[in-house]
MARMARFI-9238 format. One line per 8 residues: number of its first residue (from 1); their letters; for each residue x, y, z of C-alpha. Coordinates in nm, 2 decimals. Layout:
<recs>
NUM	a	X/Y/Z | ...
</recs>
This chain:
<recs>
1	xxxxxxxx	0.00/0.00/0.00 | 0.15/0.38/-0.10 | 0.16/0.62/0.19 | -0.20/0.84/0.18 | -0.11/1.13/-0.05 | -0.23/1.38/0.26 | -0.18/1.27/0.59 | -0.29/1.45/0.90
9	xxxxxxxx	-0.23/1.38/1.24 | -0.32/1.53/1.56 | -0.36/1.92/1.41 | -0.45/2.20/1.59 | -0.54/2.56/1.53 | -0.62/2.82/1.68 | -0.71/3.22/1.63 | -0.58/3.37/1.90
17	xxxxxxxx	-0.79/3.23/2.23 | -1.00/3.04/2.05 | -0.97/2.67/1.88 | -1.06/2.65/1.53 | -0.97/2.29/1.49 | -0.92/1.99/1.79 | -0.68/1.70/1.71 | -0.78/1.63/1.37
25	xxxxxxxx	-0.68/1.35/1.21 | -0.71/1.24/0.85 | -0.59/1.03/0.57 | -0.71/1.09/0.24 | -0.53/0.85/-0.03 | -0.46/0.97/-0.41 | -0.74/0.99/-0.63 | -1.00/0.96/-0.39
33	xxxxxxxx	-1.26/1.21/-0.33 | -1.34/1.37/0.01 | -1.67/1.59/0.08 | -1.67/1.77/0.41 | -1.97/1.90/0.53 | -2.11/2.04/0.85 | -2.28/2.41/1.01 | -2.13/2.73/0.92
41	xxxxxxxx	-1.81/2.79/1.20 | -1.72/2.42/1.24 | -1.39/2.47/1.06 | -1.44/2.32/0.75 | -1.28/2.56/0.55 | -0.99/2.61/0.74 | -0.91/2.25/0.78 | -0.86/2.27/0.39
49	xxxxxxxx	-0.65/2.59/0.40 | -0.42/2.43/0.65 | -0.36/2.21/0.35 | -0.16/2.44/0.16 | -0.09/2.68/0.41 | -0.37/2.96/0.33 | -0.34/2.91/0.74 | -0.10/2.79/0.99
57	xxxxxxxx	-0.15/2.53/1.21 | 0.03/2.49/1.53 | -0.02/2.16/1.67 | 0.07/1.81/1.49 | 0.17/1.77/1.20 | 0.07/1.79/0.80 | 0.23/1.55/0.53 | 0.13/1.64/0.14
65	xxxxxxxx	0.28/1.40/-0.08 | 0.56/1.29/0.14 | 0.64/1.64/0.19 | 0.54/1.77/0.56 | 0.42/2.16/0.57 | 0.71/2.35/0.80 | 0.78/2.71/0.86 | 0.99/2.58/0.55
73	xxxxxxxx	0.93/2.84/0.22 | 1.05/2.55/0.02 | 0.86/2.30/0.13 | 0.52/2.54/0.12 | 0.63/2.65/-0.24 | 0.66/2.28/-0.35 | 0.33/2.17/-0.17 | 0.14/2.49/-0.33
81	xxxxxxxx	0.28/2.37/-0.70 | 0.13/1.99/-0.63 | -0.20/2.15/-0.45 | -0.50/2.35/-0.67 | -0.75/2.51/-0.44 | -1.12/2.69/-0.54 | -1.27/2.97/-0.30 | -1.62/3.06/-0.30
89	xxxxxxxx	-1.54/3.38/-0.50 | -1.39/3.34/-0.76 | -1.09/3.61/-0.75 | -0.99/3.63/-1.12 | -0.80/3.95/-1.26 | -1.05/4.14/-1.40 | -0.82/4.35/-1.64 | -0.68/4.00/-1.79
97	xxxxxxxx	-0.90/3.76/-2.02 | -0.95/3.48/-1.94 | -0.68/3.29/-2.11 | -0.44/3.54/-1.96 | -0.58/3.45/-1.62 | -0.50/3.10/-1.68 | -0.13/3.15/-1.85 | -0.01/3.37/-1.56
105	xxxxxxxx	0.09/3.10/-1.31 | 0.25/2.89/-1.54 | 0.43/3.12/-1.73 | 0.54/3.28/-1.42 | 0.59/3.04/-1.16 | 0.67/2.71/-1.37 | 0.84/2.91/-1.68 | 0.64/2.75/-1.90
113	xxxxxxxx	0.66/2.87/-2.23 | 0.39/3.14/-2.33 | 0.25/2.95/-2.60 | 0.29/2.63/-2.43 | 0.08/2.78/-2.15 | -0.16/2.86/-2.39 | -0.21/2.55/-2.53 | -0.25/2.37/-2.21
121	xxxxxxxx	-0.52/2.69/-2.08 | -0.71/2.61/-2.38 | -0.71/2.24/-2.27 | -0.84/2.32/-1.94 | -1.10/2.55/-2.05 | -1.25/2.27/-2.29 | -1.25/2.06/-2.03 | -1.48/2.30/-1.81
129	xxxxxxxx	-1.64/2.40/-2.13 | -1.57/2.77/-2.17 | -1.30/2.74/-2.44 | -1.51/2.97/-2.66 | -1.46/3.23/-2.37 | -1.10/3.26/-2.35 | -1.05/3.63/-2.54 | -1.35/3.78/-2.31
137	xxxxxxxx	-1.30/3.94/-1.96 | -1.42/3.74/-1.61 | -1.69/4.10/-1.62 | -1.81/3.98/-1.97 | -1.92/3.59/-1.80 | -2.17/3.46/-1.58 | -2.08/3.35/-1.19 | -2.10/3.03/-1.29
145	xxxxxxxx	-1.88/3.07/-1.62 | -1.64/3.25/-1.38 | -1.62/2.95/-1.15 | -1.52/2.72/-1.42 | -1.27/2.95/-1.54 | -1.13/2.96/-1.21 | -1.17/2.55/-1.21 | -0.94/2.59/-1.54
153	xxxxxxxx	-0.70/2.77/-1.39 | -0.61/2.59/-1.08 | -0.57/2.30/-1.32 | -0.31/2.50/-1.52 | -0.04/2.43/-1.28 | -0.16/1.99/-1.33 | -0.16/1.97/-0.93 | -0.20/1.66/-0.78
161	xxxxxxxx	-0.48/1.76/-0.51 | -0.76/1.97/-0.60 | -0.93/2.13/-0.32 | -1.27/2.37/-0.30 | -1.36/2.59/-0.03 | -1.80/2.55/-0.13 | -1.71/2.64/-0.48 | -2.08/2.68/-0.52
169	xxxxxxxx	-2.22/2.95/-0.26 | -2.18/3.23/-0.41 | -2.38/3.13/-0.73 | -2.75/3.18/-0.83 | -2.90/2.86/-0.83 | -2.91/2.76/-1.21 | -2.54/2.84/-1.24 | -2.49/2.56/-0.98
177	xxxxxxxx	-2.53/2.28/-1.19 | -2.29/2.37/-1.41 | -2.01/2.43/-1.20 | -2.08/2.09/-1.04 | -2.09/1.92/-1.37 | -1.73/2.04/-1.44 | -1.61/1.89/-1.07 | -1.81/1.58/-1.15
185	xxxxxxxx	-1.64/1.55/-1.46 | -1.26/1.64/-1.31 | -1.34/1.38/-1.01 | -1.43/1.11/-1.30 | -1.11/1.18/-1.42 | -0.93/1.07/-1.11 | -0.83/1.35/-0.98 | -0.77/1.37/-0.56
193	xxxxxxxx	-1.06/1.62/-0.43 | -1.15/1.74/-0.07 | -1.47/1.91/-0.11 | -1.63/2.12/0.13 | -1.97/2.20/0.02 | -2.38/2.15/0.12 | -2.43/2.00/-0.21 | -2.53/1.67/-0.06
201	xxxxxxxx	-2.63/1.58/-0.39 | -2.28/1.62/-0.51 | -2.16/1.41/-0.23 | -2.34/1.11/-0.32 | -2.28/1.09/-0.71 | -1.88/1.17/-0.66 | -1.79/1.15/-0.32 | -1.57/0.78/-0.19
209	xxxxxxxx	-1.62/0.95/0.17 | -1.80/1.20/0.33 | -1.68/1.39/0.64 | -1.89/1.51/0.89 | -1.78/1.84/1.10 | -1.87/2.01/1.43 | -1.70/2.27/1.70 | -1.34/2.20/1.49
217	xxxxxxxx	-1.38/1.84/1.49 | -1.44/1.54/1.28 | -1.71/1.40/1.43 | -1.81/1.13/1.14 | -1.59/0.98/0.85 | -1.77/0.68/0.68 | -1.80/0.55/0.33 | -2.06/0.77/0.10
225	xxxxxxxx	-2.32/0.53/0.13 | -2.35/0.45/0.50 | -2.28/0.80/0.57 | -2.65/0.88/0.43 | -2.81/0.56/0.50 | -2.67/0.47/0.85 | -2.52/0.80/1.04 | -2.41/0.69/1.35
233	xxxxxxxx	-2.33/1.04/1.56 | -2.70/1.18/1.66 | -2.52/1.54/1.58 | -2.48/1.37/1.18 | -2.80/1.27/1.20 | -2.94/1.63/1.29 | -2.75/1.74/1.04 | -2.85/1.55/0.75
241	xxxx	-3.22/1.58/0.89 | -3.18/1.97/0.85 | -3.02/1.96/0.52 | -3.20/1.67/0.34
</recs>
Protein backbone atom coordinates (compact mmCIF):
# COMPACT_ATOMS: atom_id res chain seq x y z
CA UNK A 1 0.00 0.00 0.00
CA UNK A 2 1.53 3.77 -1.00
CA UNK A 3 1.56 6.18 1.86
CA UNK A 4 -2.02 8.43 1.78
CA UNK A 5 -1.07 11.33 -0.51
CA UNK A 6 -2.28 13.76 2.60
CA UNK A 7 -1.85 12.72 5.87
CA UNK A 8 -2.91 14.51 8.97
CA UNK A 9 -2.25 13.80 12.36
CA UNK A 10 -3.20 15.29 15.61
CA UNK A 11 -3.55 19.16 14.06
CA UNK A 12 -4.49 22.02 15.95
CA UNK A 13 -5.37 25.62 15.29
CA UNK A 14 -6.16 28.22 16.76
CA UNK A 15 -7.08 32.21 16.34
CA UNK A 16 -5.85 33.72 19.05
CA UNK A 17 -7.95 32.28 22.28
CA UNK A 18 -10.04 30.37 20.48
CA UNK A 19 -9.74 26.67 18.79
CA UNK A 20 -10.62 26.50 15.29
CA UNK A 21 -9.67 22.86 14.90
CA UNK A 22 -9.19 19.94 17.86
CA UNK A 23 -6.80 16.99 17.06
CA UNK A 24 -7.85 16.25 13.74
CA UNK A 25 -6.80 13.52 12.07
CA UNK A 26 -7.09 12.44 8.47
CA UNK A 27 -5.89 10.25 5.74
CA UNK A 28 -7.05 10.87 2.38
CA UNK A 29 -5.31 8.45 -0.34
CA UNK A 30 -4.60 9.70 -4.09
CA UNK A 31 -7.44 9.86 -6.31
CA UNK A 32 -9.95 9.55 -3.92
CA UNK A 33 -12.64 12.11 -3.31
CA UNK A 34 -13.41 13.72 0.09
CA UNK A 35 -16.72 15.87 0.79
CA UNK A 36 -16.68 17.73 4.11
CA UNK A 37 -19.71 19.01 5.27
CA UNK A 38 -21.08 20.41 8.51
CA UNK A 39 -22.77 24.07 10.10
CA UNK A 40 -21.33 27.29 9.25
CA UNK A 41 -18.09 27.88 11.98
CA UNK A 42 -17.25 24.15 12.41
CA UNK A 43 -13.86 24.66 10.58
CA UNK A 44 -14.41 23.17 7.48
CA UNK A 45 -12.79 25.62 5.53
CA UNK A 46 -9.87 26.09 7.42
CA UNK A 47 -9.15 22.50 7.77
CA UNK A 48 -8.62 22.74 3.93
CA UNK A 49 -6.54 25.92 3.99
CA UNK A 50 -4.19 24.30 6.53
CA UNK A 51 -3.58 22.09 3.48
CA UNK A 52 -1.58 24.42 1.60
CA UNK A 53 -0.88 26.78 4.11
CA UNK A 54 -3.71 29.56 3.30
CA UNK A 55 -3.43 29.11 7.38
CA UNK A 56 -1.00 27.90 9.92
CA UNK A 57 -1.54 25.27 12.10
CA UNK A 58 0.34 24.87 15.32
CA UNK A 59 -0.22 21.63 16.68
CA UNK A 60 0.69 18.15 14.92
CA UNK A 61 1.71 17.66 11.95
CA UNK A 62 0.70 17.85 7.98
CA UNK A 63 2.25 15.52 5.34
CA UNK A 64 1.27 16.42 1.38
CA UNK A 65 2.78 13.96 -0.81
CA UNK A 66 5.65 12.89 1.36
CA UNK A 67 6.37 16.38 1.94
CA UNK A 68 5.44 17.71 5.59
CA UNK A 69 4.17 21.58 5.66
CA UNK A 70 7.07 23.50 7.98
CA UNK A 71 7.80 27.11 8.61
CA UNK A 72 9.90 25.85 5.45
CA UNK A 73 9.33 28.43 2.22
CA UNK A 74 10.55 25.55 0.23
CA UNK A 75 8.58 22.98 1.27
CA UNK A 76 5.25 25.39 1.20
CA UNK A 77 6.27 26.48 -2.41
CA UNK A 78 6.57 22.76 -3.47
CA UNK A 79 3.26 21.66 -1.66
CA UNK A 80 1.41 24.91 -3.28
CA UNK A 81 2.84 23.71 -6.96
CA UNK A 82 1.27 19.88 -6.34
CA UNK A 83 -1.97 21.52 -4.51
CA UNK A 84 -4.95 23.52 -6.67
CA UNK A 85 -7.48 25.12 -4.41
CA UNK A 86 -11.18 26.87 -5.39
CA UNK A 87 -12.71 29.66 -3.02
CA UNK A 88 -16.17 30.62 -3.03
CA UNK A 89 -15.38 33.81 -4.97
CA UNK A 90 -13.88 33.38 -7.64
CA UNK A 91 -10.88 36.05 -7.53
CA UNK A 92 -9.87 36.30 -11.24
CA UNK A 93 -8.04 39.51 -12.58
CA UNK A 94 -10.54 41.40 -14.00
CA UNK A 95 -8.19 43.53 -16.44
CA UNK A 96 -6.75 39.97 -17.86
CA UNK A 97 -8.96 37.63 -20.24
CA UNK A 98 -9.52 34.77 -19.44
CA UNK A 99 -6.77 32.90 -21.06
CA UNK A 100 -4.44 35.40 -19.56
CA UNK A 101 -5.78 34.54 -16.18
CA UNK A 102 -4.99 30.99 -16.80
CA UNK A 103 -1.28 31.47 -18.46
CA UNK A 104 -0.10 33.71 -15.56
CA UNK A 105 0.90 30.97 -13.08
CA UNK A 106 2.50 28.88 -15.44
CA UNK A 107 4.26 31.16 -17.26
CA UNK A 108 5.38 32.76 -14.15
CA UNK A 109 5.92 30.41 -11.59
CA UNK A 110 6.66 27.06 -13.70
CA UNK A 111 8.40 29.12 -16.81
CA UNK A 112 6.43 27.49 -18.98
CA UNK A 113 6.63 28.74 -22.27
CA UNK A 114 3.92 31.37 -23.26
CA UNK A 115 2.46 29.46 -25.99
CA UNK A 116 2.93 26.33 -24.33
CA UNK A 117 0.82 27.75 -21.52
CA UNK A 118 -1.61 28.60 -23.92
CA UNK A 119 -2.14 25.49 -25.34
CA UNK A 120 -2.55 23.73 -22.15
CA UNK A 121 -5.16 26.94 -20.82
CA UNK A 122 -7.09 26.10 -23.84
CA UNK A 123 -7.10 22.45 -22.75
CA UNK A 124 -8.44 23.18 -19.43
CA UNK A 125 -11.04 25.50 -20.53
CA UNK A 126 -12.51 22.74 -22.94
CA UNK A 127 -12.52 20.57 -20.31
CA UNK A 128 -14.81 23.01 -18.06
CA UNK A 129 -16.44 23.99 -21.27
CA UNK A 130 -15.68 27.68 -21.72
CA UNK A 131 -13.05 27.41 -24.40
CA UNK A 132 -15.15 29.72 -26.62
CA UNK A 133 -14.64 32.35 -23.73
CA UNK A 134 -10.98 32.60 -23.49
CA UNK A 135 -10.46 36.27 -25.37
CA UNK A 136 -13.54 37.77 -23.10
CA UNK A 137 -13.04 39.38 -19.56
CA UNK A 138 -14.20 37.45 -16.12
CA UNK A 139 -16.90 40.96 -16.23
CA UNK A 140 -18.05 39.82 -19.72
CA UNK A 141 -19.19 35.94 -18.04
CA UNK A 142 -21.69 34.61 -15.78
CA UNK A 143 -20.76 33.52 -11.87
CA UNK A 144 -21.03 30.32 -12.94
CA UNK A 145 -18.82 30.72 -16.21
CA UNK A 146 -16.36 32.47 -13.85
CA UNK A 147 -16.23 29.48 -11.52
CA UNK A 148 -15.18 27.24 -14.23
CA UNK A 149 -12.72 29.51 -15.40
CA UNK A 150 -11.30 29.64 -12.10
CA UNK A 151 -11.71 25.50 -12.07
CA UNK A 152 -9.39 25.89 -15.43
CA UNK A 153 -6.96 27.69 -13.86
CA UNK A 154 -6.13 25.90 -10.79
CA UNK A 155 -5.66 23.02 -13.17
CA UNK A 156 -3.07 24.97 -15.20
CA UNK A 157 -0.35 24.26 -12.78
CA UNK A 158 -1.62 19.94 -13.35
CA UNK A 159 -1.58 19.67 -9.30
CA UNK A 160 -2.04 16.56 -7.84
CA UNK A 161 -4.76 17.59 -5.08
CA UNK A 162 -7.59 19.70 -6.04
CA UNK A 163 -9.29 21.33 -3.17
CA UNK A 164 -12.75 23.65 -2.97
CA UNK A 165 -13.63 25.93 -0.26
CA UNK A 166 -17.97 25.52 -1.26
CA UNK A 167 -17.13 26.38 -4.83
CA UNK A 168 -20.78 26.79 -5.24
CA UNK A 169 -22.23 29.45 -2.57
CA UNK A 170 -21.84 32.32 -4.06
CA UNK A 171 -23.83 31.31 -7.30
CA UNK A 172 -27.46 31.75 -8.34
CA UNK A 173 -29.00 28.62 -8.34
CA UNK A 174 -29.14 27.64 -12.09
CA UNK A 175 -25.41 28.36 -12.39
CA UNK A 176 -24.91 25.59 -9.82
CA UNK A 177 -25.32 22.77 -11.86
CA UNK A 178 -22.87 23.71 -14.10
CA UNK A 179 -20.09 24.29 -11.97
CA UNK A 180 -20.76 20.89 -10.40
CA UNK A 181 -20.94 19.21 -13.75
CA UNK A 182 -17.28 20.35 -14.35
CA UNK A 183 -16.14 18.90 -10.68
CA UNK A 184 -18.12 15.76 -11.50
CA UNK A 185 -16.43 15.52 -14.64
CA UNK A 186 -12.55 16.41 -13.11
CA UNK A 187 -13.38 13.82 -10.06
CA UNK A 188 -14.30 11.14 -12.97
CA UNK A 189 -11.09 11.78 -14.17
CA UNK A 190 -9.35 10.74 -11.09
CA UNK A 191 -8.29 13.47 -9.77
CA UNK A 192 -7.72 13.69 -5.56
CA UNK A 193 -10.64 16.21 -4.34
CA UNK A 194 -11.54 17.41 -0.74
CA UNK A 195 -14.73 19.14 -1.07
CA UNK A 196 -16.25 21.18 1.26
CA UNK A 197 -19.68 21.96 0.16
CA UNK A 198 -23.78 21.47 1.22
CA UNK A 199 -24.27 19.96 -2.11
CA UNK A 200 -25.28 16.70 -0.62
CA UNK A 201 -26.27 15.82 -3.91
CA UNK A 202 -22.78 16.18 -5.10
CA UNK A 203 -21.62 14.11 -2.33
CA UNK A 204 -23.35 11.07 -3.25
CA UNK A 205 -22.85 10.90 -7.08
CA UNK A 206 -18.78 11.72 -6.60
CA UNK A 207 -17.89 11.53 -3.15
CA UNK A 208 -15.74 7.83 -1.87
CA UNK A 209 -16.24 9.54 1.72
CA UNK A 210 -17.98 12.01 3.32
CA UNK A 211 -16.82 13.86 6.39
CA UNK A 212 -18.92 15.11 8.90
CA UNK A 213 -17.84 18.36 11.00
CA UNK A 214 -18.68 20.11 14.29
CA UNK A 215 -17.01 22.73 16.96
CA UNK A 216 -13.38 22.05 14.93
CA UNK A 217 -13.76 18.36 14.94
CA UNK A 218 -14.44 15.39 12.85
CA UNK A 219 -17.11 13.96 14.31
CA UNK A 220 -18.07 11.31 11.40
CA UNK A 221 -15.93 9.82 8.52
CA UNK A 222 -17.70 6.82 6.83
CA UNK A 223 -18.03 5.54 3.31
CA UNK A 224 -20.63 7.71 1.01
CA UNK A 225 -23.17 5.33 1.33
CA UNK A 226 -23.49 4.51 5.05
CA UNK A 227 -22.83 8.00 5.67
CA UNK A 228 -26.47 8.83 4.30
CA UNK A 229 -28.09 5.57 4.97
CA UNK A 230 -26.73 4.70 8.54
CA UNK A 231 -25.22 7.97 10.35
CA UNK A 232 -24.11 6.93 13.49
CA UNK A 233 -23.29 10.44 15.59
CA UNK A 234 -27.04 11.81 16.57
CA UNK A 235 -25.22 15.38 15.83
CA UNK A 236 -24.85 13.72 11.76
CA UNK A 237 -27.96 12.66 12.03
CA UNK A 238 -29.44 16.32 12.92
CA UNK A 239 -27.46 17.42 10.42
CA UNK A 240 -28.50 15.48 7.53
CA UNK A 241 -32.18 15.78 8.91
CA UNK A 242 -31.81 19.73 8.54
CA UNK A 243 -30.15 19.57 5.23
CA UNK A 244 -31.99 16.68 3.35
Amino acid sequence: MADPIIQIKDMNKWFGDFQVLKDINLDVEANKKIVVCGPSGSGKSTLIRCINRLEEHQKGSIIVDGTELSEETKNIEQIRAEVGMVFQQFNLFPHLSILDNCTLAPIWVKKMPKKEAEELALKQLKQVQIDDQANKYPGQLSGGQQQRCAIARALCMEPKIMLFDEPTSALDPEMIKEVLDAMVNLAKAGMTMIVVTHEMGFAKEVADEVIFMDEGMIIEKANTTEFFANPKSDRTKLFLSQIL
